[in-house]
Backbone as JSON Lines, residues from 0, in Angstrom:
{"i":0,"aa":"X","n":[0.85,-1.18,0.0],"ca":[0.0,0.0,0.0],"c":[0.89,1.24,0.0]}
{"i":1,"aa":"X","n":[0.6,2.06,-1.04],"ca":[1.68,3.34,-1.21],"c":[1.79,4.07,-0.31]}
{"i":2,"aa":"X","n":[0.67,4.76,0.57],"ca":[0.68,5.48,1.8],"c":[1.03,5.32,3.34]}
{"i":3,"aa":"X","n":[1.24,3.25,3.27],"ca":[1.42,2.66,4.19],"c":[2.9,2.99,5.29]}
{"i":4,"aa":"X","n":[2.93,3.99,6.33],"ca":[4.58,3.72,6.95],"c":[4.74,2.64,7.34]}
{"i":5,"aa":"X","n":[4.26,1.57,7.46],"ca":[4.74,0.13,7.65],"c":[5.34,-0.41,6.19]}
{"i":6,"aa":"X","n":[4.65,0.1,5.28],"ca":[4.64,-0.96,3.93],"c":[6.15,-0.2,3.92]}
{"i":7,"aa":"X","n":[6.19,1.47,4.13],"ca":[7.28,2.25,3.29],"c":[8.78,1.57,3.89]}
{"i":8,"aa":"X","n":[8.59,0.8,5.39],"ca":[9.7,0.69,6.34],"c":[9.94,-0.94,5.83]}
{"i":9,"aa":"X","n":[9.15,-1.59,5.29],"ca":[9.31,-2.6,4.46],"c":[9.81,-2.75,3.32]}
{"i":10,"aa":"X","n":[9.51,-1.72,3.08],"ca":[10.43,-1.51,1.15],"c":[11.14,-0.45,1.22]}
{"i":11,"aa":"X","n":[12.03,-0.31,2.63],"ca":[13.33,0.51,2.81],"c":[13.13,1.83,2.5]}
{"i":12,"aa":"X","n":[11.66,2.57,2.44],"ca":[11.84,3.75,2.08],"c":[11.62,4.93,3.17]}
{"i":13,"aa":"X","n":[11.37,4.3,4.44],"ca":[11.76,5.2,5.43],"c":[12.58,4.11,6.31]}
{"i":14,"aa":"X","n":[13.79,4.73,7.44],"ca":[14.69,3.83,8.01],"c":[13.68,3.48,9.12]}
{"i":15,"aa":"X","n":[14.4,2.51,10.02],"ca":[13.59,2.24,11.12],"c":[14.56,1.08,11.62]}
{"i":16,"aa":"X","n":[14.7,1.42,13.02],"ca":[15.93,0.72,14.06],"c":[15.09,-1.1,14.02]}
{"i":17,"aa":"X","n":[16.03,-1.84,13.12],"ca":[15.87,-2.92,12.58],"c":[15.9,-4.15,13.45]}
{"i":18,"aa":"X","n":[15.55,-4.94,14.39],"ca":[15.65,-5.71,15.12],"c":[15.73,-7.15,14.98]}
{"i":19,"aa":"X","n":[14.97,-7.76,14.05],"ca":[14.87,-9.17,13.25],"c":[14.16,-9.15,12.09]}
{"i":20,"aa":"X","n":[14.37,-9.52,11.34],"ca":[13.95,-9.85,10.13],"c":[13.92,-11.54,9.28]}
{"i":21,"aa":"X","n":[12.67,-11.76,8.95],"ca":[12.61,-12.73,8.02],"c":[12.25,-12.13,6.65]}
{"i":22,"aa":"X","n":[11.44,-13.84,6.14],"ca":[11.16,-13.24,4.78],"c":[9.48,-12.81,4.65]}
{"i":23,"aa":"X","n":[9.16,-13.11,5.81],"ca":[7.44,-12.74,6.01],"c":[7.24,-11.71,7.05]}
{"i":24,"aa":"X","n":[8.23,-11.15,8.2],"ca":[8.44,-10.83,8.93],"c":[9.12,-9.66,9.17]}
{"i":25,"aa":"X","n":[8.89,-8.62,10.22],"ca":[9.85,-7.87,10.59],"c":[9.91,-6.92,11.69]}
{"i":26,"aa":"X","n":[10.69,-6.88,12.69],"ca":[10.61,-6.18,13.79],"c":[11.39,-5.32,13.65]}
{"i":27,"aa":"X","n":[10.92,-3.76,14.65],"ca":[11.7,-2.76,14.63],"c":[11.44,-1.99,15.97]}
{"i":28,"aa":"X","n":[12.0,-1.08,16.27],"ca":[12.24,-0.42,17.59],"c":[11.28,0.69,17.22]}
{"i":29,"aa":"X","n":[9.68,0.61,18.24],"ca":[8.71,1.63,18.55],"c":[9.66,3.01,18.74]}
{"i":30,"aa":"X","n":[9.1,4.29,17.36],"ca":[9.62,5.33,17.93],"c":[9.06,5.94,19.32]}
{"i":31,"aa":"X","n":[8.01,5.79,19.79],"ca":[7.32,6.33,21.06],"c":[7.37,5.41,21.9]}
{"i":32,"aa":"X","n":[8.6,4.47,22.44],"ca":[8.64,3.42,23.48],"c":[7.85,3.86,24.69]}
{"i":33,"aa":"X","n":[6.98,2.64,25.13],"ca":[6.58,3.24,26.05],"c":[7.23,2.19,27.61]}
{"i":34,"aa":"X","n":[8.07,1.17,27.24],"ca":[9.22,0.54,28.07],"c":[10.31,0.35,27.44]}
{"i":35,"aa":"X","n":[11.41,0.22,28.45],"ca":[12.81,-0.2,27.9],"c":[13.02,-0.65,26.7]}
{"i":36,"aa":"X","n":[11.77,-1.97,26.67],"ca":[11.73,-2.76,25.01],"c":[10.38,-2.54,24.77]}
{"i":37,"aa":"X","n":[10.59,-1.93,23.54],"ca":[9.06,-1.67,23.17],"c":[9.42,-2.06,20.88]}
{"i":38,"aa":"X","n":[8.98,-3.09,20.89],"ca":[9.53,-3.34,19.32],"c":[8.3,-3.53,18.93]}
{"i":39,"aa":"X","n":[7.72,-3.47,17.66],"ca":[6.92,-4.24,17.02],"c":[7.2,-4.68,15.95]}
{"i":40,"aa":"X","n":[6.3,-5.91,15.67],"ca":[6.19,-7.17,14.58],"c":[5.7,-6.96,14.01]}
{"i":41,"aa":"X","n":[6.08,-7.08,12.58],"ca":[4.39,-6.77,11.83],"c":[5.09,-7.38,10.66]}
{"i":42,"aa":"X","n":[3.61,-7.8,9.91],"ca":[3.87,-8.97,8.78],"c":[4.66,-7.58,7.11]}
{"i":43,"aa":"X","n":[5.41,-8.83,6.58],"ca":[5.85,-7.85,5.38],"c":[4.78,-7.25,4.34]}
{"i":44,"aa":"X","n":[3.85,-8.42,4.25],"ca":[2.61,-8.0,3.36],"c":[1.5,-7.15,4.55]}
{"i":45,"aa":"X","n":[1.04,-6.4,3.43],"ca":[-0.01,-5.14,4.03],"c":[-1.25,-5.88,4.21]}
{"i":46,"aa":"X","n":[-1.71,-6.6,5.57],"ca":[-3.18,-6.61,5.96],"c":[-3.59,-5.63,7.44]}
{"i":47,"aa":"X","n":[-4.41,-4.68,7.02],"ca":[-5.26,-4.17,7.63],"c":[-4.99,-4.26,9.52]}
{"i":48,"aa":"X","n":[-6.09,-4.9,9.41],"ca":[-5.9,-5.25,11.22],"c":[-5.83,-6.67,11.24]}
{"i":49,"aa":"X","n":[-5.74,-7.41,12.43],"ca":[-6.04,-8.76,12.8],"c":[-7.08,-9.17,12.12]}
{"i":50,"aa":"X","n":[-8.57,-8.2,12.4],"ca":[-9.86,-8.49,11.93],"c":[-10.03,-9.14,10.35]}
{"i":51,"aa":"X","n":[-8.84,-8.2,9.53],"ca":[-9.1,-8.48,8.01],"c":[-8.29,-9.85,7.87]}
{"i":52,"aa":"X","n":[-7.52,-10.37,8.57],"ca":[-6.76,-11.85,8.48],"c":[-7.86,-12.96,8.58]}
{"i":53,"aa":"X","n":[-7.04,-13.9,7.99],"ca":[-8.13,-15.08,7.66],"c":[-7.51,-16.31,7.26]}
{"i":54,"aa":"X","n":[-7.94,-17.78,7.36],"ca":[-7.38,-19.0,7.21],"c":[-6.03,-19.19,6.41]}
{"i":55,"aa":"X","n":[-5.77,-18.07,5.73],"ca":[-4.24,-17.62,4.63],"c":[-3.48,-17.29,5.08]}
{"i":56,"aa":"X","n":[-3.74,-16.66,6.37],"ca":[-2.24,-16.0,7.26],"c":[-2.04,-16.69,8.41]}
{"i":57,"aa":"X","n":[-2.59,-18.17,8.38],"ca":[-2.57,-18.67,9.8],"c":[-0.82,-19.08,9.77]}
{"i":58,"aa":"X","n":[0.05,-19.47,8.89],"ca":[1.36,-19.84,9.1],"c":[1.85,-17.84,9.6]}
{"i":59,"aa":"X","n":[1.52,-17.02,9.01],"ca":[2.24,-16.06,8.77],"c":[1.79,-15.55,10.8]}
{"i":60,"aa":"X","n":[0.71,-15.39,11.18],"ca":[0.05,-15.19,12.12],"c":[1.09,-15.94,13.5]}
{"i":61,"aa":"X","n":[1.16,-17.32,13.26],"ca":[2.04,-18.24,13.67],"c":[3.3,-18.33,13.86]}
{"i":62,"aa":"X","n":[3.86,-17.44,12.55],"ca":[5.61,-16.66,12.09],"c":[5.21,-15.72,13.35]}
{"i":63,"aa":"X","n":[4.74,-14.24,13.22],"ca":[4.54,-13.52,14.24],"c":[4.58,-14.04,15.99]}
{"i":64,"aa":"X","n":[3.96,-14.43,16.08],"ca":[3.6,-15.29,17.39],"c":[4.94,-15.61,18.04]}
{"i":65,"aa":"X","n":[5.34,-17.1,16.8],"ca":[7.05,-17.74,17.1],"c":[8.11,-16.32,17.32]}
{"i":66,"aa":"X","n":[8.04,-15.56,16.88],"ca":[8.91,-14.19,16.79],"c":[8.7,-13.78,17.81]}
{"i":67,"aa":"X","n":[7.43,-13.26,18.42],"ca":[7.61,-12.9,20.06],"c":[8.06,-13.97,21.24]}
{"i":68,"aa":"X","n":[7.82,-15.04,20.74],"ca":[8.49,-15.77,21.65],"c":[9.82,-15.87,21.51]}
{"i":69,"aa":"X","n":[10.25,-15.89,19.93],"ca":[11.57,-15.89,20.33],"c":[12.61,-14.86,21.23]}
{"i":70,"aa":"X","n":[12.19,-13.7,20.81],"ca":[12.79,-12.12,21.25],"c":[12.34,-12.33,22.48]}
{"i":71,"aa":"X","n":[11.49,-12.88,23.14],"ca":[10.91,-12.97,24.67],"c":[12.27,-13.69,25.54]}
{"i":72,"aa":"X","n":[12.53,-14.65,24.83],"ca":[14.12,-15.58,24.94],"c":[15.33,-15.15,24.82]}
{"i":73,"aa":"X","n":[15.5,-14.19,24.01],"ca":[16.42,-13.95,23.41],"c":[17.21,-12.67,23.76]}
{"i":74,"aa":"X","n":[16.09,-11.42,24.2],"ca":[16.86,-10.27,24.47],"c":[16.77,-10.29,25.78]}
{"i":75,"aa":"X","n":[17.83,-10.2,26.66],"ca":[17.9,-10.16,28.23],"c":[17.46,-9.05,28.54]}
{"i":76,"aa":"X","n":[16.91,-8.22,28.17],"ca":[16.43,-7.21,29.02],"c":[14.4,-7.71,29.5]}
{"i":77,"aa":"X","n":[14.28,-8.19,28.84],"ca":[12.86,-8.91,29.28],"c":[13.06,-9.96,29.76]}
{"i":78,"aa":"X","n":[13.98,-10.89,29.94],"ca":[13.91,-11.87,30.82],"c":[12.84,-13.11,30.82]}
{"i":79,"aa":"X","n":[12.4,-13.29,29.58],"ca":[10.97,-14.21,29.02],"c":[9.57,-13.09,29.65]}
{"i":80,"aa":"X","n":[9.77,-11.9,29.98],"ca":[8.94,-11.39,30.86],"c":[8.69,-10.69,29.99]}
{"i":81,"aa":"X","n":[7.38,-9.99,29.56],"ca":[7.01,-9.53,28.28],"c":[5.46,-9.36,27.88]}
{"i":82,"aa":"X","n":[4.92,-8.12,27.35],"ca":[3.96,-8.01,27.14],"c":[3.69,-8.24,25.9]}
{"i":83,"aa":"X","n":[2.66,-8.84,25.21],"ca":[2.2,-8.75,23.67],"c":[0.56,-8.21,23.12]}
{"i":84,"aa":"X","n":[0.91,-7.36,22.57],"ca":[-0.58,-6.51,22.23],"c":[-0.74,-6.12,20.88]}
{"i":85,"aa":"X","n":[-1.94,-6.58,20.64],"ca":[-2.67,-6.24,19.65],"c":[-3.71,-5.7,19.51]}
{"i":86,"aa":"X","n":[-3.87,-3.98,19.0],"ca":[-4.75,-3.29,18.7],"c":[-5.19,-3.5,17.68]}
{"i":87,"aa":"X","n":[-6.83,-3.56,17.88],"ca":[-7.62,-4.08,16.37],"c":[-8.68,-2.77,16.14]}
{"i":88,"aa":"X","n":[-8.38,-1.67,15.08],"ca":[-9.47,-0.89,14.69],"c":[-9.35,0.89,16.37]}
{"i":89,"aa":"X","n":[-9.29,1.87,15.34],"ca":[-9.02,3.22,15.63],"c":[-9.7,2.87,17.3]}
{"i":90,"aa":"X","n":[-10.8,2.59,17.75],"ca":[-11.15,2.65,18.71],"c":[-10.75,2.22,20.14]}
{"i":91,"aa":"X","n":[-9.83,0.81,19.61],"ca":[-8.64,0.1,20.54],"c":[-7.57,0.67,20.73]}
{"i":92,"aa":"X","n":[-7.18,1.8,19.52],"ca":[-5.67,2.31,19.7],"c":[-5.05,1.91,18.85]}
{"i":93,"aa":"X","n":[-5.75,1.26,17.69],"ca":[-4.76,0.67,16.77],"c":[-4.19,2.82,15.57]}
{"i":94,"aa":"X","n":[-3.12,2.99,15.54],"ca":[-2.77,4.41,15.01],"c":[-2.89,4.17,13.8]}
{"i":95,"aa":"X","n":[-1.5,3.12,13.15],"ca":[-1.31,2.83,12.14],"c":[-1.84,1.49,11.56]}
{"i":96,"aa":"X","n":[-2.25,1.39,10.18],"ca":[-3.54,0.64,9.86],"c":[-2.88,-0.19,9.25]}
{"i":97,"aa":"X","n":[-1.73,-1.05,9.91],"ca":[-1.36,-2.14,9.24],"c":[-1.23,-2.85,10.57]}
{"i":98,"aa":"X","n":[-1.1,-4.04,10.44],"ca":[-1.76,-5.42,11.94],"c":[-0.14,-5.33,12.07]}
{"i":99,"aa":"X","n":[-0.45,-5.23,13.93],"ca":[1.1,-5.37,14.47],"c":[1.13,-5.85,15.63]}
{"i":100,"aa":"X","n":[2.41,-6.07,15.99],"ca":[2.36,-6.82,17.41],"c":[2.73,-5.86,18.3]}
{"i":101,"aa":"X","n":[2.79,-5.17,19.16],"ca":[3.9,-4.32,20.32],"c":[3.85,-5.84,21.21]}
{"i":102,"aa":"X","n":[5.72,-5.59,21.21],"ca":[6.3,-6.46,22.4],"c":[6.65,-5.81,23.4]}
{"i":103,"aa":"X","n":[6.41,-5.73,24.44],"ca":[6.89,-4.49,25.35],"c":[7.23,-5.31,27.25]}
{"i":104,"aa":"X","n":[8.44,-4.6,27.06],"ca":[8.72,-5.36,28.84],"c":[10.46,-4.32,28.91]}
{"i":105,"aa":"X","n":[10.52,-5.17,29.8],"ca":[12.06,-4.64,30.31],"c":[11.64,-3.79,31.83]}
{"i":106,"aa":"X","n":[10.63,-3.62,31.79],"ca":[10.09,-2.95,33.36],"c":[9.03,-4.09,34.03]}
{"i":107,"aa":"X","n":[8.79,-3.71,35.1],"ca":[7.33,-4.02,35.52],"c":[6.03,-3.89,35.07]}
{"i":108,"aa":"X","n":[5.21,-4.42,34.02],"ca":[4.1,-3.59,33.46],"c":[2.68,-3.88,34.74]}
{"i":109,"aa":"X","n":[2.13,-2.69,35.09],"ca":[0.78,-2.3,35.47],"c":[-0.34,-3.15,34.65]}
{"i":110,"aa":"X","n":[-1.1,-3.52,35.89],"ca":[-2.76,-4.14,35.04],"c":[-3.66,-3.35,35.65]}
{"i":111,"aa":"X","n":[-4.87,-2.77,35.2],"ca":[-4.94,-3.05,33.79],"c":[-4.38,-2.18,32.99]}
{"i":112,"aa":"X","n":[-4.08,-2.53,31.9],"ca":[-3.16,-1.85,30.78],"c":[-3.82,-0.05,30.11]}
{"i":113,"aa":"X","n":[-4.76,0.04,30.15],"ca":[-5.78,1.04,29.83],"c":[-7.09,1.15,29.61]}
């Protein structure tokens, strides 16, 4: 999607602090962290929200998923300790209109969340 800043940070046309990458996949460092680790996931192809996904993205959905678990493992500053959120549609908080994950920890997180 031409207007997309997810799609544009996918096809290298704006930078963005690069964290893991596959070939369906890709994490990067939240400019507005709101903890120590605050990255999000989000698929390379442009779908919408969670809502618009469907029986076609269940491996890709699954890629995502395996990815927070892995980085949950992997970066010592979360310690397997780690939040995962998904905003679905303007009213949840979703900003940008491409489906993403925020991984967020490295502190203590507060319930309830908002």
């Amino acid at each position: 999607m031409s207007d997309c800043i997810f799609c544009k940070i996918v096809n290298g046309e704006i930078p963005a602090d690069k964290v893991y990458e596959t070939k369906n996949v890709l994490v990067f460092k939240d400019i507005n962290p709101v903890a120590p680790v605050h990255y999000l996931i989000i698929p390379k192809e442009h779908i919408v929200s969670l809502s618009e996904s469907d029986e076609n993205h269940k491996e890709l959905l699954a890629e995502m998923l395996l990815t927070a678990s892995k980085l949950g493992k992997d970066v010592p500053e979360l310690e397997n300790n780690y939040r995962l959120v998904i905003s679905t549609g303007p009213k949840a908080g979703q900003v940008v209109m491409h489906m993403h994950f925020h991984l967020i920890g490295g502190r203590e997180l507060g319930w309830p969340p908002g």
